[in-house]
C-alpha positions as CSV (number, residue, x, y, z in Angstrom):
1,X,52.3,-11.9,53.4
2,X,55.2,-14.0,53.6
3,X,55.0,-17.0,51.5
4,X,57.6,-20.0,50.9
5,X,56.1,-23.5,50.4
6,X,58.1,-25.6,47.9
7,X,54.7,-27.0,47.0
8,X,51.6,-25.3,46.2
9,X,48.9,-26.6,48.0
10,X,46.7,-28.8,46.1
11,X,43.8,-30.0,48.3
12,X,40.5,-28.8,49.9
13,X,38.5,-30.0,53.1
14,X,36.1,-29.4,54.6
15,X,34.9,-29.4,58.2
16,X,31.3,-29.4,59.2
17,X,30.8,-27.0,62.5
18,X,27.6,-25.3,64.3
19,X,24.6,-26.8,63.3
20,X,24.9,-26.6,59.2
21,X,28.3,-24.2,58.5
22,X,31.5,-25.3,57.2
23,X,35.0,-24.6,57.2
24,X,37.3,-25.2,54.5
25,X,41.1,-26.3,54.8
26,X,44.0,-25.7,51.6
27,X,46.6,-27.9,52.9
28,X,49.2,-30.2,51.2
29,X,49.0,-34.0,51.3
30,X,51.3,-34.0,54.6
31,X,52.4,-32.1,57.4
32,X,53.3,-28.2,56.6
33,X,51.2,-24.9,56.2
34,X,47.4,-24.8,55.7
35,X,44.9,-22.2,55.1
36,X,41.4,-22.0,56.7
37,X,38.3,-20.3,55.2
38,X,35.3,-18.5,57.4
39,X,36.4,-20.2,60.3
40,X,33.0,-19.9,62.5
41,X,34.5,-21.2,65.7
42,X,38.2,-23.0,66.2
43,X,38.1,-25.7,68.3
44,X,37.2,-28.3,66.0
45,X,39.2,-26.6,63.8
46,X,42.4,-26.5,65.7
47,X,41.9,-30.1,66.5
48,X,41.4,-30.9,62.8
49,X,44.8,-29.3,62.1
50,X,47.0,-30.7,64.5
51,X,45.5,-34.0,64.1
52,X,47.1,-33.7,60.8
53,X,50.7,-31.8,61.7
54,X,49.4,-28.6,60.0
55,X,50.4,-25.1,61.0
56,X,47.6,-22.3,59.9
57,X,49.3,-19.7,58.0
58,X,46.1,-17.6,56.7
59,X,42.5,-17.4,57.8
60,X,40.3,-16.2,54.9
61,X,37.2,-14.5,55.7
62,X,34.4,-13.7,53.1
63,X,32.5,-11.4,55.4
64,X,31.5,-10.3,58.6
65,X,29.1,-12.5,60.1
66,X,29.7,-13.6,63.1
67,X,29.1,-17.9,62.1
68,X,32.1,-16.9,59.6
69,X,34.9,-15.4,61.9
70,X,34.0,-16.3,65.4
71,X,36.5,-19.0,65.4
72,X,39.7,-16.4,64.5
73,X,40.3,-14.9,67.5
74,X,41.1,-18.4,69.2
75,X,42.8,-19.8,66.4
76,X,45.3,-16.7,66.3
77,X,46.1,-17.7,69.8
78,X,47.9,-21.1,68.9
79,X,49.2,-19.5,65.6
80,X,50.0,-15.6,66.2
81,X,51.4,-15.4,63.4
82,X,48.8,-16.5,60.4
83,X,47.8,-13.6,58.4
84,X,43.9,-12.1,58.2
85,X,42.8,-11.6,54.8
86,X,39.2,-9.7,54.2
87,X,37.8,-7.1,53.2
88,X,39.7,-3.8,53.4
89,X,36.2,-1.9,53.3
90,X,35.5,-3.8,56.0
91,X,38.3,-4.0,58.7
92,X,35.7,-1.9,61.3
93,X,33.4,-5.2,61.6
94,X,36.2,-7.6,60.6
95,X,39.2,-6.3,63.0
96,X,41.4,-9.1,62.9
97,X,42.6,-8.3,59.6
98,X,46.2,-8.1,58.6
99,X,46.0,-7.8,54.9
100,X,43.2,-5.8,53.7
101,X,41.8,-7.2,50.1
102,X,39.5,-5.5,47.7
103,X,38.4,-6.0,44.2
104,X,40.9,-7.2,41.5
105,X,43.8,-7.8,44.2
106,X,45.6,-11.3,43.9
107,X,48.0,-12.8,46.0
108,X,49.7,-16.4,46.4
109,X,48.1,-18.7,48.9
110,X,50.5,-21.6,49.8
111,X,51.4,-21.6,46.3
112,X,48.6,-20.8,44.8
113,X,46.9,-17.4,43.2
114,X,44.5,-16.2,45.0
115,X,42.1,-13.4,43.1
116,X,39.7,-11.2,45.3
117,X,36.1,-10.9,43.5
118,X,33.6,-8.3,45.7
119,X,30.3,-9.6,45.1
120,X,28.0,-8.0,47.4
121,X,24.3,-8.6,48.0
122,X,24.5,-10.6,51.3
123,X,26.2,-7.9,52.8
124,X,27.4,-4.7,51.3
125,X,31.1,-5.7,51.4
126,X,31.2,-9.5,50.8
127,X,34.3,-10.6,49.0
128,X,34.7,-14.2,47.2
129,X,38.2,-16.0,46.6
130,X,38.9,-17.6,43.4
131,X,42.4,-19.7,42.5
132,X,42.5,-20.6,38.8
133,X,43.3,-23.6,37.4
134,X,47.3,-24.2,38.3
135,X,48.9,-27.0,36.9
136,X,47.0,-29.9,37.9
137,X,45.3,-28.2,40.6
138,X,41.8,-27.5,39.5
139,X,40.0,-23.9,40.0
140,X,38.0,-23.6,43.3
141,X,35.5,-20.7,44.5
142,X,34.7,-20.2,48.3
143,X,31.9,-18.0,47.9
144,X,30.4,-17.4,51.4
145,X,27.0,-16.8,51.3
146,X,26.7,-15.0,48.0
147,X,26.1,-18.7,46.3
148,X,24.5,-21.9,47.8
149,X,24.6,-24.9,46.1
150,X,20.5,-24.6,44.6
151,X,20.2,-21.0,46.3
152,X,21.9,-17.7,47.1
153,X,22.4,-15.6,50.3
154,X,19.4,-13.4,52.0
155,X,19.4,-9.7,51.2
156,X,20.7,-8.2,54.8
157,X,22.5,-5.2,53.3
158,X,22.2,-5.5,49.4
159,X,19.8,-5.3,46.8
160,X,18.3,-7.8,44.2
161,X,20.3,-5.8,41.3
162,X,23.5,-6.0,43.4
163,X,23.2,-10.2,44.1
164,X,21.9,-10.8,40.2
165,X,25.6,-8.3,39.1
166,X,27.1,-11.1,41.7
167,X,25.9,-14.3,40.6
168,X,26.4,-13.7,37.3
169,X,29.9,-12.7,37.6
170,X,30.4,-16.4,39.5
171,X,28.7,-17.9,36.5
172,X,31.1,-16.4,34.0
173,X,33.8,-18.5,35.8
174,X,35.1,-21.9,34.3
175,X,32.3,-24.6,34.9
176,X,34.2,-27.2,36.1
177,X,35.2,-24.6,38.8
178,X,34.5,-26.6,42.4
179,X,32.0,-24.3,44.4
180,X,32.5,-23.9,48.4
181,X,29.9,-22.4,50.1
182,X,29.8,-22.5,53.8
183,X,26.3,-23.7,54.6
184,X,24.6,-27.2,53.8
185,X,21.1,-25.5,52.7
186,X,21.5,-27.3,49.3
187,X,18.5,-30.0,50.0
188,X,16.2,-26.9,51.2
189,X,17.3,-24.9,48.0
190,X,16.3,-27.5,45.7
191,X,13.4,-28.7,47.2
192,X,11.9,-25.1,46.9
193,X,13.2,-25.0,43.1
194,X,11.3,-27.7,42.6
195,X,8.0,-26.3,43.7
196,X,9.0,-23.0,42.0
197,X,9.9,-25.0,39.2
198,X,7.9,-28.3,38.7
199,X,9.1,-30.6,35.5
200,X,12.4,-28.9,35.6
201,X,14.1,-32.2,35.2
202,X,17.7,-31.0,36.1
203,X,16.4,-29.9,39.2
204,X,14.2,-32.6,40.1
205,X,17.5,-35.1,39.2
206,X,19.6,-32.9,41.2
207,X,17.3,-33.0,44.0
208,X,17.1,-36.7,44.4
209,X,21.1,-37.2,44.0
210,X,21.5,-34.9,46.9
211,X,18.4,-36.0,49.3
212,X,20.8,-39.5,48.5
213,X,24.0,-37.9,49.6
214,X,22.1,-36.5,52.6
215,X,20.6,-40.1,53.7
216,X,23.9,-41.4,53.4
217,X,25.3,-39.0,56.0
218,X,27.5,-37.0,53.0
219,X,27.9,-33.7,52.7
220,X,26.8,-31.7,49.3
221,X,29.6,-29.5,49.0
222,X,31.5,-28.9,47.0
223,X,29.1,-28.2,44.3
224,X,30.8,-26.9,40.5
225,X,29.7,-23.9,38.2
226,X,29.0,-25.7,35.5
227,X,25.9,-27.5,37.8
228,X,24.9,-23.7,39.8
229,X,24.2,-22.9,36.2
230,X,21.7,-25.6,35.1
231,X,19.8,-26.0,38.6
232,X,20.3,-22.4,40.4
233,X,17.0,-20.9,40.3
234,X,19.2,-17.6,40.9
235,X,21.4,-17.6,38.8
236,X,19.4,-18.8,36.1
237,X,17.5,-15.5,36.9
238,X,17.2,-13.4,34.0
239,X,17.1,-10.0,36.0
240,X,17.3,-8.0,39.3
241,X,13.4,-8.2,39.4
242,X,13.4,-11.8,38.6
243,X,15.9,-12.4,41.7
244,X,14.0,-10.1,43.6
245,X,10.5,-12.2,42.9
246,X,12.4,-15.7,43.5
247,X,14.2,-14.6,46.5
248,X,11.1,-13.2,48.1
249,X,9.4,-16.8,47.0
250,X,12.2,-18.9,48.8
251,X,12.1,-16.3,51.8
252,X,8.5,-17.2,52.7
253,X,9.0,-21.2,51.6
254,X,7.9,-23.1,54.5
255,X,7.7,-26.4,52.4
């Protein structure tokens, strides 16, 4: 991947497509390259960029689903050349791909590192992106939908084990680490945690700061670390079987 910014990218956006997914922009403060993340579909997306004189020069993609890289295909049409990064175990169901990525891999990102985590459980071959702290550029996570801000992803193709191995991994990162996750499902999370969990007061505190974001027409994400590990339900699960139990519980919430 070719790579020659004079700056590193120092911002994240995001923009809010479908019905509740979003789509997350590393660009500069001006006109020059950008990066999207689990683009679902591209015309808003395009739109957003050119609005703003940026040129996509990579497309991350987490995993497969289809609300995550439905938007690629178009996008590479008014910007053949940005590189596909994703998972090299799963280039059959993510064939847009031009840079295969597995655990342990880094790379630089308009100027910043990029380190590949695998943390399946969603699906079997669902990959996070983590850039460190660099200079004054805080660390950022877009996890997919292994974490939700208040929840975690469904089990399609992995097991309770395999999601507790992941979350846990996410919570050993830096706590002031910003959290992206590409659904607004944090109000839904938390108001199950707090049925699951009644007199947790973080949760019930958390709760009412969000259903105020919501009200206010403001979106929840990004959340941090430091907050997935004192009102996550699961990640604050001790065990597979505890996941297991809570994601079951959350699974058959109609509340």
């Amino acid at each position: 991947m070719q790579e020659a910014p004079t700056r590193a990218a120092e911002r994240v956006s995001l923009i809010p497509v479908l019905s509740d997914n979003y789509v997350f922009v590393l660009h500069g403060d001006g006109p020059g390259p950008a990066a999207v993340v689990d683009p679902a579909v591209a015309e808003p997306v395009q739109r957003w960029l050119e609005q703003r004189g940026l040129e996509l020069s990579a497309i991350l993609h987490t995993h497969h689903h289809h609300d995550h890289i439905g938007g690629a295909a178009e996008l590479l049409e008014r910007w053949p050349e940005a590189t596909v990064i994703a998972s090299a175990a799963d280039r059959a169901r993510i064939p847009l791909q031009t840079q295969g990525v597995a655990e342990g891999d880094r790379f630089v990102l308009l100027g910043r590192t990029v380190e590949v985590l695998e943390v399946p459980g969603h699906t079997a071959h669902h990959i996070a992106f983590y850039l460190p702290p660099q200079g004054e550029a805080g660390a950022e996570l877009f996890c997919g939908d292994t974490l939700f801000a208040g929840g975690c992803g469904r089990l399609f193709e992995g097991t309770p084990e395999q999601m507790h191995t992941s979350l846990q991994r996410l919570a050993g990162l830096p706590a002031s680490t910003r959290v992206w996750c590409a659904h607004e499902y944090t109000e839904g999370n938390l108001r199950w945690a707090a049925a699951e969990a009644p007199g947790d007061g973080p949760i019930a505190e958390r709760l009412a700061a969000v259903r105020a974001q919501r009200a206010a027409g403001q979106p929840t994400i990004p959340s941090s670390i430091g907050l997935e590990q004192a009102t996550n339900l699961f990640m604050r699960a001790a065990d597979g079987a505890e996941l297991r139990r809570r994601r079951g519980s959350k699974d058959l919430w109609r509340g």
